[in-house]
C-alpha positions in Angstrom: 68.3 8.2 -0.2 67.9 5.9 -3.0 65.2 7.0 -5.7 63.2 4.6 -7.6 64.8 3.9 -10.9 63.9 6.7 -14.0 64.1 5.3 -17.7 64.8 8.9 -18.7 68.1 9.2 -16.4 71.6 9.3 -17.6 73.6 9.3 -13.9 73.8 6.3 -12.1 75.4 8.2 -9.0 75.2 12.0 -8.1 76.2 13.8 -5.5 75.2 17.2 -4.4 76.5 19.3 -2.0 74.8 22.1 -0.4 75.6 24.5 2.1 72.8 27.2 3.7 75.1 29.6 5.4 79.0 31.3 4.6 81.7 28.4 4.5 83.1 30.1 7.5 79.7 30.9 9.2 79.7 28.5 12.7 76.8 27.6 11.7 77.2 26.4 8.8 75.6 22.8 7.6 76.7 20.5 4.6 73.8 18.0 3.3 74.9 14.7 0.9 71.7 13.5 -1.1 72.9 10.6 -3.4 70.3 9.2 -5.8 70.8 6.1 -7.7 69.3 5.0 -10.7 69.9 1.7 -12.4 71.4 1.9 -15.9 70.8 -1.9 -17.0 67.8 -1.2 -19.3 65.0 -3.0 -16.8 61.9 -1.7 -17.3 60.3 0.5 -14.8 57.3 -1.1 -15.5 58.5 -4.3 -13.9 58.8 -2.4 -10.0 56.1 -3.4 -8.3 54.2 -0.6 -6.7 53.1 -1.0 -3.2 49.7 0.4 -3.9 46.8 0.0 -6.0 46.6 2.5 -9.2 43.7 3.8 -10.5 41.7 0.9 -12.7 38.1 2.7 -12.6 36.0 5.8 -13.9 33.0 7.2 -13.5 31.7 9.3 -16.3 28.8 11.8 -16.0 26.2 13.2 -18.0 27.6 16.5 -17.6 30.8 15.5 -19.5 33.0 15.6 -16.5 35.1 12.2 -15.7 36.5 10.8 -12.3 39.5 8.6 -12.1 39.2 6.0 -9.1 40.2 2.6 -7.6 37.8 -0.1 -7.5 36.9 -2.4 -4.6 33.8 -5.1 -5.0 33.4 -6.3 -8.3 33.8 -5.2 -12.1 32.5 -4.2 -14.9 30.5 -1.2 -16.1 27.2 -0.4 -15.3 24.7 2.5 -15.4 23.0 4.4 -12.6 21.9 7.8 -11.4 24.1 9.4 -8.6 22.6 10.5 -5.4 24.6 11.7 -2.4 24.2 10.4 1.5 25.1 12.7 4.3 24.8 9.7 6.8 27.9 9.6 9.3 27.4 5.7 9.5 24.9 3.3 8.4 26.6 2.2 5.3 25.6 -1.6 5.4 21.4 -0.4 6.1 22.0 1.8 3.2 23.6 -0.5 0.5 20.7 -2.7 1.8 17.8 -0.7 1.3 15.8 -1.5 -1.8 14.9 1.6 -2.5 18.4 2.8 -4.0 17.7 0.4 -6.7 19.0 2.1 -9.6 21.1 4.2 -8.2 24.5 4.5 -7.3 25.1 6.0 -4.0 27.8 8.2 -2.7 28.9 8.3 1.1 30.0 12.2 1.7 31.2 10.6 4.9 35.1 10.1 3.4 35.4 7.3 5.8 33.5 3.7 4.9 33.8 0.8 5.7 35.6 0.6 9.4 33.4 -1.8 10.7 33.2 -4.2 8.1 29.7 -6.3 7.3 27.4 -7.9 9.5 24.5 -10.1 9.3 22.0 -8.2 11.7 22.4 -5.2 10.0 20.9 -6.4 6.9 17.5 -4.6 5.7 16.8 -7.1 3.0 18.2 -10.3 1.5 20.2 -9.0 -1.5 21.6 -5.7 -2.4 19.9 -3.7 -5.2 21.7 -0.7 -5.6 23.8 0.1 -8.6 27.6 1.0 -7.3 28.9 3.0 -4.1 31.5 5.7 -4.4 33.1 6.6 -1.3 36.4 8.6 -0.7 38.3 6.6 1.7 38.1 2.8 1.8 39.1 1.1 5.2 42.3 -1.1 4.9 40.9 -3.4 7.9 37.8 -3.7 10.3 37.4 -3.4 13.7 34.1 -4.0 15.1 33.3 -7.0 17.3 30.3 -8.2 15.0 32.1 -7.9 11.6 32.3 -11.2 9.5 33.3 -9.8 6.5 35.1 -6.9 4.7 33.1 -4.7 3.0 35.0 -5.2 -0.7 34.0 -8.9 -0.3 30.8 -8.5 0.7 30.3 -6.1 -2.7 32.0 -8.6 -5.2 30.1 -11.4 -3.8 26.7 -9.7 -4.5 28.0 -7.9 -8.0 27.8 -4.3 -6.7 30.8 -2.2 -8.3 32.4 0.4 -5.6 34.9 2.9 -6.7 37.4 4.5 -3.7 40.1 7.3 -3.7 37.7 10.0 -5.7 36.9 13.8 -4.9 33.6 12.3 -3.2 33.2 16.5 -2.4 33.4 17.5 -5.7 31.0 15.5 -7.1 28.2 16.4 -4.4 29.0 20.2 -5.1 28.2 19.3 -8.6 25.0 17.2 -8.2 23.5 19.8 -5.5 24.1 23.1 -8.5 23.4 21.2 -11.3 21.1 18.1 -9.8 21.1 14.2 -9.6 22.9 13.3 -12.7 23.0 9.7 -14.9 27.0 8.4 -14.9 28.9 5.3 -15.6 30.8 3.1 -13.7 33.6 1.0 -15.3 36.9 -1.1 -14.9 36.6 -1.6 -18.5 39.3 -0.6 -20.5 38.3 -1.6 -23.8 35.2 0.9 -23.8 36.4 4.2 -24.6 35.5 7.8 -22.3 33.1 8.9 -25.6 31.2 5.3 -25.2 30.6 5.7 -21.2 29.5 9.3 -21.8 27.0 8.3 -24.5 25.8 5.3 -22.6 25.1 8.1 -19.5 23.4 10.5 -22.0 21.1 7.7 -23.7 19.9 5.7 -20.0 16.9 7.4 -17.7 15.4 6.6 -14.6 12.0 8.7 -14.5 8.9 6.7 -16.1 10.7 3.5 -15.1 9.0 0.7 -12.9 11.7 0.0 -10.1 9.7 -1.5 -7.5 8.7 -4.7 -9.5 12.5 -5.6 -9.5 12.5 -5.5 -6.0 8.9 -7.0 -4.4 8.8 -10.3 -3.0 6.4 -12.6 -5.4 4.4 -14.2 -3.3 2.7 -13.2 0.6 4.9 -14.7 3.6 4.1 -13.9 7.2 6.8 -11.5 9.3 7.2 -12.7 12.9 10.6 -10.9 14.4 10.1 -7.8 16.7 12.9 -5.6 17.5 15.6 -8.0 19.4 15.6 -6.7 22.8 19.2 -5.5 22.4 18.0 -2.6 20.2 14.6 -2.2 21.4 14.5 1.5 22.8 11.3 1.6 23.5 9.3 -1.1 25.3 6.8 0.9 27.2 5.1 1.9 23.7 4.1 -1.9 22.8 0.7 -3.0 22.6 -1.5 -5.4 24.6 -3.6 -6.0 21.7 -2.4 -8.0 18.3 -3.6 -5.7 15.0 -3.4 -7.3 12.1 -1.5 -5.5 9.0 -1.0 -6.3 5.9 2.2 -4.4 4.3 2.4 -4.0 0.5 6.1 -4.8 -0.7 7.2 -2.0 -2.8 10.4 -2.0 -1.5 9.8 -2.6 2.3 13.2 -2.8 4.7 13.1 -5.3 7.5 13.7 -3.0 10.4 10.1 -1.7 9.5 8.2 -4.8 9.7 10.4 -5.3 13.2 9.2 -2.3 14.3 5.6 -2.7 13.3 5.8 -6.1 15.2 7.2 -4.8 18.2 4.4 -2.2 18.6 1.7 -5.2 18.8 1.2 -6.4 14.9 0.7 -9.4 13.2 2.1 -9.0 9.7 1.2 -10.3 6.2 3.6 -8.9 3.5 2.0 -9.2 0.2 3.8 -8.0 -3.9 3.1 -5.1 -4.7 0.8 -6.0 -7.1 -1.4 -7.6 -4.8 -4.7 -6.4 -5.6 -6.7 -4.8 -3.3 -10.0 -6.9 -3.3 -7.7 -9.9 -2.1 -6.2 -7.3 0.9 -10.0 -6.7 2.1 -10.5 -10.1 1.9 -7.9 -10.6 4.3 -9.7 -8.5 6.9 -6.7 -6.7 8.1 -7.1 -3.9 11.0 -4.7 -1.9 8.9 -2.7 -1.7 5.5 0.7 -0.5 5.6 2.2 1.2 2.1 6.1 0.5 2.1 9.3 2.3 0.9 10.4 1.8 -2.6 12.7 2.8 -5.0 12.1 5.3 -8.3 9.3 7.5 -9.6 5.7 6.4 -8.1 4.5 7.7 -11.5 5.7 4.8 -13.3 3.8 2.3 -11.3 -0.1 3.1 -12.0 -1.0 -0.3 -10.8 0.1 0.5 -7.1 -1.5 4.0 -7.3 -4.9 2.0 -8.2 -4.4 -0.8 -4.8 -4.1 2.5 -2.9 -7.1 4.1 -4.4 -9.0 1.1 -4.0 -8.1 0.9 -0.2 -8.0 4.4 0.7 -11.3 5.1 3.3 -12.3 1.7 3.7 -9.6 0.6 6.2 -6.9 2.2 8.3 -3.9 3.2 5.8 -0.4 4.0 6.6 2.1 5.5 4.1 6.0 5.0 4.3 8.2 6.9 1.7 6.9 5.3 -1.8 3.8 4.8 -0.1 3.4 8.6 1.3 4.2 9.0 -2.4 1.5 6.8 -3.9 -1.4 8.3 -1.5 -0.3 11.5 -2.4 -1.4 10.6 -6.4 -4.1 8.0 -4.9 -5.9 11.3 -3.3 -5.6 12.9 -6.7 -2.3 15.0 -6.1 0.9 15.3 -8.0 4.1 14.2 -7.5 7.7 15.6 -9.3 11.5 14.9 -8.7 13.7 17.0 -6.9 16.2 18.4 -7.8 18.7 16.1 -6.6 16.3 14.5 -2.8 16.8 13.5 0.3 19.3 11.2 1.7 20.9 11.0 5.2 20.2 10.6 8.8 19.9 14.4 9.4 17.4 15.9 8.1 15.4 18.0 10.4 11.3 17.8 10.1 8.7 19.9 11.8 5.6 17.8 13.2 2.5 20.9 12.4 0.7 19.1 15.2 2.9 19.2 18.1 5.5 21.6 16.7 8.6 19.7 17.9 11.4 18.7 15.3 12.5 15.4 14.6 15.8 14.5 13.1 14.7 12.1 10.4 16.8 9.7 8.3 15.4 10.3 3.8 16.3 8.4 1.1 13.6 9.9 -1.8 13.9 11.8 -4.8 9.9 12.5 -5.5 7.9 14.4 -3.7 4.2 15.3 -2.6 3.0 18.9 -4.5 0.7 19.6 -1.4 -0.8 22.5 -3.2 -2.5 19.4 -5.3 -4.4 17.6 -2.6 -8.3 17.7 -2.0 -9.8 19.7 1.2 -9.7 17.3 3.9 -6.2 15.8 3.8 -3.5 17.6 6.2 0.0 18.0 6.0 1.3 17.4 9.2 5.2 17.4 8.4 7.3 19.8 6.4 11.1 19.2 5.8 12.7 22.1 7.6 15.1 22.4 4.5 13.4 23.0 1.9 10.1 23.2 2.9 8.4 20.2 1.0 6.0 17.8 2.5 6.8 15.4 5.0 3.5 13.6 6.3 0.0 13.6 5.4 -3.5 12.6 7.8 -6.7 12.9 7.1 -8.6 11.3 10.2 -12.3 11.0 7.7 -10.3 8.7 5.1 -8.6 6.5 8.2 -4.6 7.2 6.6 -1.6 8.7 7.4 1.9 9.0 6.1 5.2 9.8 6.5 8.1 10.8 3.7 10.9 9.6 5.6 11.7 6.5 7.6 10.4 6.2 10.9 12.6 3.0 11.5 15.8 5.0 11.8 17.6 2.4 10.2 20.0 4.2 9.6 19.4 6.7 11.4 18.2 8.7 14.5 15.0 7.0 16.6 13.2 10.5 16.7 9.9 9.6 14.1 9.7 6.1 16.0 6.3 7.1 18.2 4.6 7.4 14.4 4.2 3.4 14.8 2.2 4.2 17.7 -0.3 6.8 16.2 -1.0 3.8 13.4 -1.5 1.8 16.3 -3.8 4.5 17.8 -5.7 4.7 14.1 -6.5 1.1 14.2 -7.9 0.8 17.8 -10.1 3.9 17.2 -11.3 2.2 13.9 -12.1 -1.1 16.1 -13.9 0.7 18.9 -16.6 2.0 16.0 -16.9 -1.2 14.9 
């Protein structure tokens, strides 16, 4: 056996002999092991290694700091961490707007086996901070993959970190909550600059969802292709139009929408509401974002305006946003929701739906008027899920019905916003 050369060692040949039993024992074995070691002064430094070191950190708030290898590109940046439980997905979820801000890591130690895709896309650029994942897929195997996930990363200017204790940081964030860290392949900035830049950088009070609206209205035409579509027999003979406020708003929701009869006209999110009524819509949908629906006072007022004049339908940032439109409160959790298996019980009909989350606010329901219902609660912690009130024509759901990624459970809640719109068009 030859052993890689030491620039501490002093024998360029040894041999050692061992036997485990008596010499005389029949059953006696004799081993050789020779190690050599070069003794011409080369550098070990020189031996290429066959593997990639670690070139990466991640520092927390809490102090604590994680060695890793990086994949995708470089650099240091700033985020809060937030765990996914999703067992696939990953390419919907690097997509989704409303991680902006955040870096997100995969618990599932496996990412990237089946590379990137076009069709899985749930909008046109990525906005998340950085992805941490344990294990990092050395190739791809899935018949619609047209590029590696490491490319597809540096090419858009996320940072990714591999080969950390992706387990011992969730244990962390779920006893001690969502924390602010560091990601850098910077080796000029020190561990004591990384820590202070976590300490000094906050996320609650900022206004995330202008960073990731569209700027101007454009009309959304694509349905579900009929490849995917799981549930024909629900479509609609009759065209509703909606318009959707952009706060965030992933593609397989306006598919969705489209696919269960609408006509959609996605407008900023600071698209005021006496242009939307204008418009004439037969219903308004509120869209997913990304941060704390606190810091956006001019979206809380669009919803206000809206609310009881028109059919209203509330998705994750917009469940949030009623929630304070209706004169409730909203606060952060301790570290959220985020996966494809959280279980939610529907009040009305009592079944459970396995729901896919990505949120880190949440609707106080002991702060809403008489009149509004809570008609979901999140099995795990028992916060609030969905809201209805039939007298102010809305409805809303915390998590996303589109179940991209994610289970197709909370998919019939596109046809009860259908249902809220006809019954508003038969009064009229």
């Amino acid at each position: 056996m030859d052993c890689a050369a030491r620039t501490h060692s002093v024998v360029s040949t040894a041999t050692i002999t061992s036997a485990l039993f008596s010499k005389g024992s029949p059953n006696s074995r004799v081993f050789i092991i020779k190690c050599s070691s070069k003794l011409d002064g080369a550098p070990s430094a020189l031996v290429e290694r066959p593997w990639k070191v670690a070139d990466a950190r991640l520092v927390l708030e809490d102090g604590s700091i994680w060695r890793a290898k990086s994949f995708g590109a470089r650099g240091t940046q700033v985020g809060e961490v937030v765990f996914n439980t999703s067992l696939t997905g990953y390419q919907e979820i690097i997509t989704d707007p409303s991680y902006a801000g955040q870096f997100v890591l995969m618990t599932n130690p496996h990412i990237g086996n089946t590379g990137i895709n076009f069709d899985d896309e749930e909008s046109m650029q990525c906005f998340l901070a950085g992805l941490v994942i344990r294990s990092l897929s050395i190739s791809t195997s899935n018949w619609r993959c047209t590029e590696a996930l490491g490319d597809y990363l540096a090419k858009r200017n996320i940072m990714g970190i591999y080969d950390v204790d992706t387990r011992a940081i969730t244990r962390r964030l779920r006893e001690d909550g969502s924390l602010i860290g560091v990601l850098s392949t910077e080796n000029s900035k020190s561990d004591e600059e990384l820590l202070e830049m976590s300490r000094t950088w906050d996320i609650v009070g900022v206004d995330l969802i202008s960073g990731v609206s569209c700027k101007s209205p454009y009309e959304w035409v694509d349905r579900t292709p009929s490849d995917w579509e799981f549930n024909d027999n629900r479509r609609s003979k009759e065209n509703f139009n909606v318009v959707a406020y952009d706060f965030g708003i992933k593609h397989n929701i306006l598919r969705r929408l489209a696919s269960y009869g609408c006509k959609i006209t996605v407008v900023p999110s600071t698209w005021p509401a006496s242009e939307t009524l204008k418009m004439k819509p037969d219903g308004v949908l509120f869209s997913n974002g990304p941060g704390d629906p606190s810091a956006v006072p001019y979206a809380v007022e669009a919803v206000k305006e809206l609310i009881g004049k028109i059919p209203v339908f509330g998705i994750c940032m917009g469940h949030q946003l009623l929630g304070q439109a209706l004169g409730g409160k909203t606060f952060k959790m301790k570290f959220g929701h985020h996966g494809g298996n959280h279980p939610v019980r529907n009040l009305r009909n009592g079944c459970v739906e396995i729901s896919a989350q990505n949120h880190n606010y949440a609707v106080d329901p002991e702060s809403l008027p008489e009149g509004v219902e809570v008609t979901h609660v999140n099995l795990n912690d028992g916060s609030c899920a969905g809201l209805a009130s039939s007298k102010m024509k809305l409805m809303s759901l915390q998590y996303h019905p589109e179940a991209s990624p994610g289970p197709h459970d909370s998919d019939p809640i596109f046809g009860d916003f259908i249902q809220l719109m006809k019954q508003e068009k038969v009064k009229a």
